[in-house]
Wavefront OBJ file of the C-alpha trace (Angstrom):
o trace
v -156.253 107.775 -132.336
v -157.755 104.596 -130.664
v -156.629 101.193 -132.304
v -158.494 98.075 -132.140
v -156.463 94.743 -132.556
v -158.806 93.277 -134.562
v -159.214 95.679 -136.940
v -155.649 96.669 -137.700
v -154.446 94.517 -140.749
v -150.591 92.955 -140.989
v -149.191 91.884 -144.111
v -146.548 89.018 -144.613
v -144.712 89.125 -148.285
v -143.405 86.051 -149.788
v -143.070 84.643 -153.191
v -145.186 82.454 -154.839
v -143.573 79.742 -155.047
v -143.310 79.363 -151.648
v -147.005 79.085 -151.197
v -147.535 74.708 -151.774
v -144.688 74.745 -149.061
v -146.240 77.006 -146.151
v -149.694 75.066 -146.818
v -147.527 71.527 -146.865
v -146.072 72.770 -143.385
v -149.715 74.946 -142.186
v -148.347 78.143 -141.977
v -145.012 80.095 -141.775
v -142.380 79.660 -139.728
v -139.674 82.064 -138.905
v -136.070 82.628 -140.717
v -134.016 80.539 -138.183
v -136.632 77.826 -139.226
v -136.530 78.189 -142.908
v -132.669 78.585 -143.177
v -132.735 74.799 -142.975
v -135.849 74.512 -145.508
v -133.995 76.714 -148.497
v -136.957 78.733 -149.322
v -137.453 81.100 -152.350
v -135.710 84.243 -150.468
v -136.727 87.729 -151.793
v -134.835 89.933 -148.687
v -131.137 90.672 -148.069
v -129.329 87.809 -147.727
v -126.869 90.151 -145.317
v -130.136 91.809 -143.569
v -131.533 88.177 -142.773
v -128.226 87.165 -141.161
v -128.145 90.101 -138.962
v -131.432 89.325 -137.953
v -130.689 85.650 -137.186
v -127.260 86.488 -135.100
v -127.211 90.022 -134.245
v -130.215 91.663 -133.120
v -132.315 90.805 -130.505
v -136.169 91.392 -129.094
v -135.537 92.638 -125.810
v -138.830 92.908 -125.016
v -139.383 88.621 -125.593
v -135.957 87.306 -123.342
v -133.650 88.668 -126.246
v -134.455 86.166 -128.637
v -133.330 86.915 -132.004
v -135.241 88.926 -134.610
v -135.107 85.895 -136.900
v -136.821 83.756 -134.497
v -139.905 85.333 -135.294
v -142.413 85.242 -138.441
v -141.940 89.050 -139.489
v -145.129 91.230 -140.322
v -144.976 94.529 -141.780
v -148.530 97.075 -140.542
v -148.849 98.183 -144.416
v -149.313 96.084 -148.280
v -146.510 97.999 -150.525
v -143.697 98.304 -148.288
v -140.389 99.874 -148.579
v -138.899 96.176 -148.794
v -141.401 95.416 -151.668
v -139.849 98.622 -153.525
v -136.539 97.269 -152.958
v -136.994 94.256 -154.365
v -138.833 94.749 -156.821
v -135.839 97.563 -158.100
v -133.522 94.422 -158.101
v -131.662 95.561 -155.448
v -131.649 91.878 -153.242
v -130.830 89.726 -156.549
v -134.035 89.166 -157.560
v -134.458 90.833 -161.322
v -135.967 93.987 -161.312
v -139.692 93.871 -162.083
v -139.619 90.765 -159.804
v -142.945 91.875 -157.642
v -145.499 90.416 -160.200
v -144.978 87.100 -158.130
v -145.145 88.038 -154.682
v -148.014 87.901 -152.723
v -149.147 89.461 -149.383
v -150.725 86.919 -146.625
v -152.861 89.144 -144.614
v -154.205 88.803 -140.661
v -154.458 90.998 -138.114
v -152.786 91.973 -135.050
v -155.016 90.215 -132.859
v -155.190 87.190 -134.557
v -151.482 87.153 -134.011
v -151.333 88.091 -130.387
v -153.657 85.540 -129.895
v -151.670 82.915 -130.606
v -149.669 82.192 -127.456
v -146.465 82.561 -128.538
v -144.235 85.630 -127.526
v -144.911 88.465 -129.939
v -143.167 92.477 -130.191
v -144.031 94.958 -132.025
v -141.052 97.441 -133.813
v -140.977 100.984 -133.960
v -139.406 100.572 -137.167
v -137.371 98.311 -139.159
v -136.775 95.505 -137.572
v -133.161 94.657 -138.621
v -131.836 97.886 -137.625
v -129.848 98.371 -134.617
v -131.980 101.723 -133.035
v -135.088 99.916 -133.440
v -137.356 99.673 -130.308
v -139.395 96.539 -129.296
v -142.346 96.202 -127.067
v -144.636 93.550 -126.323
v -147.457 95.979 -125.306
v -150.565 96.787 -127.377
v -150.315 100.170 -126.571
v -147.025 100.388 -128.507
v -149.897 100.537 -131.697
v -149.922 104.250 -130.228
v -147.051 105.221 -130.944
v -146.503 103.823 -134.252
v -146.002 106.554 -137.051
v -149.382 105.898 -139.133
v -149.182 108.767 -140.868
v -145.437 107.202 -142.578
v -146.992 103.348 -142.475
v -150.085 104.355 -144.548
v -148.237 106.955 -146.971
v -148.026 106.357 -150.377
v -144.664 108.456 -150.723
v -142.560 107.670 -147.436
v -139.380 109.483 -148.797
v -137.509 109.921 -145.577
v -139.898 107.655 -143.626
v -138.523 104.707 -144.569
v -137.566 102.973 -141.235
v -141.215 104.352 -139.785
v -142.766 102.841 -142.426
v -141.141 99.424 -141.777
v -142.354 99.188 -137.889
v -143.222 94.916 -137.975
v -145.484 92.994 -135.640
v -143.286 89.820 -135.034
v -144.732 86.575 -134.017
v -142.206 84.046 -132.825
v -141.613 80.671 -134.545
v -144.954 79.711 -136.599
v -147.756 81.586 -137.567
v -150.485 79.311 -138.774
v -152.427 79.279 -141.908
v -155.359 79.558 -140.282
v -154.697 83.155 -139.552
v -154.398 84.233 -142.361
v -157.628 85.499 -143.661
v -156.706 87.416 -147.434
v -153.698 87.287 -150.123
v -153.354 89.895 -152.330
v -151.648 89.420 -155.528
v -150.329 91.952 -158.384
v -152.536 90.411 -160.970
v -155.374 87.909 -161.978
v -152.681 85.207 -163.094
v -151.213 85.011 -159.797
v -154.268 85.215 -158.173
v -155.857 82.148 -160.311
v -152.645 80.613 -159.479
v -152.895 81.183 -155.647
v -156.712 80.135 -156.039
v -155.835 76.867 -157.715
v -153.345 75.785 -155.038
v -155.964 76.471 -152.390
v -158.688 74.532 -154.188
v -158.282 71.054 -151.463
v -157.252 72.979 -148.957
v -159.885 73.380 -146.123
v -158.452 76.800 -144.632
v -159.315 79.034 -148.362
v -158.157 83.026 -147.338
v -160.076 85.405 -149.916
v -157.555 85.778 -152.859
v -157.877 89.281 -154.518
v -155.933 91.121 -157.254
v -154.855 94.106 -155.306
v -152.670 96.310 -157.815
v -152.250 99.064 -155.866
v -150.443 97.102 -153.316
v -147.280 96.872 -155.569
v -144.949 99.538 -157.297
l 1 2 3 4 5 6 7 8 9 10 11 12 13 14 15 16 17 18 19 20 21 22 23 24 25 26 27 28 29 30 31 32 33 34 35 36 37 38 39 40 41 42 43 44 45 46 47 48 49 50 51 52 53 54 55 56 57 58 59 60 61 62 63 64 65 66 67 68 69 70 71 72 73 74 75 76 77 78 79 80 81 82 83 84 85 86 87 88 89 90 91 92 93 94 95 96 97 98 99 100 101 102 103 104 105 106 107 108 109 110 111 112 113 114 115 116 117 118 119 120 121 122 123 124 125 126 127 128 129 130 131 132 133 134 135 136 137 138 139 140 141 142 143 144 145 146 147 148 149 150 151 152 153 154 155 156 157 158 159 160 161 162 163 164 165 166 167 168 169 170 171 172 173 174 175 176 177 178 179 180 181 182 183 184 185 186 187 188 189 190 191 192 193 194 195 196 197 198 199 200 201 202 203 204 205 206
């Protein structure tokens, strides 16, 4: 399999509220950043700690995981599942108001700043970083695009991380769980002079 950078797709999940605040600042900026900023958080409060103090990117001077604006290769990921079950302290049925911000991986890479991709889950301790495009290889695409990724769960998860900011401009689509959250997105993007397509994409969610 031969991967092009432009054409393989990375997905960012984040509630909606947080939307008028990432346009306000012009794009996303990593966990260390927003710690400060008390965003809407749908993760693991524990799992977002461990990726602030524990783990590091070896691959980018061993900064830490939560330096970096987090990308998963896949819409419908195993962390949308979990949150949406109410397993982070959201409510369960909680996905109706995320979205997914959508660029690509060389829109990303392009940026400048130092970027890794995972092998896997990101805020586990086996993962494996590398800040070569070839590491696209040797991701498991057969577990990243499955729709049932029972046992494949850390596979699934592999993350293209950006570090610090990732700017609105790259984004290019958000897909939303239904037309009110997509009007809602589209209304909020109405002045804005960067407008990603906004698409109801149901079969991005659980």
């Amino acid at each position: 399999m031969s991967l092009h950078p432009e054409d393989v797709a990375i997905y960012h999940i984040t509630d909606v509220e947080n939307l008028p605040g990432i346009l306000a600042e012009g794009g996303l900026h990593s966990d260390a950043a927003m710690a400060r900023r008390h965003p809407t958080v749908i993760g693991y409060d524990h799992i977002k700690q461990r990726r602030l103090q524990e783990l590091s990117v070896f691959s980018c001077g061993m900064r830490f995981v939560g330096e970096f604006v987090p990308f998963y290769f896949c819409p419908r990921s195993p962390m949308l599942y979990t949150i949406n079950q109410g397993n982070t302290g959201r409510p369960a049925g909680c996905q109706s108001t995320i979205v997914h911000l959508v660029s690509t991986v060389a829109a990303g890479v392009g940026l400048g700043s130092a970027w890794a991709i995972s092998d896997g889950n990101a805020g586990a301790s086996y993962t494996s970083f590398s800040s070569e495009l070839n590491a696209l290889e040797s991701l498991d695409w057969d577990a990243i695009r499955a729709v049932s990724w029972k046992g494949r769960t850390h596979q699934k998860s592999a993350e293209l991380l950006v570090a610090d900011f990732y700017p609105w401009m790259a984004i290019h689509k958000i897909g939303c769980h239904n037309g009110e959250v997509a009007n809602q997105v589209a209304a909020l993007l109405r002045d804005q002079p960067h407008r990603p397509l906004v698409e109801t994409k149901p079969e991005w969610y659980y």
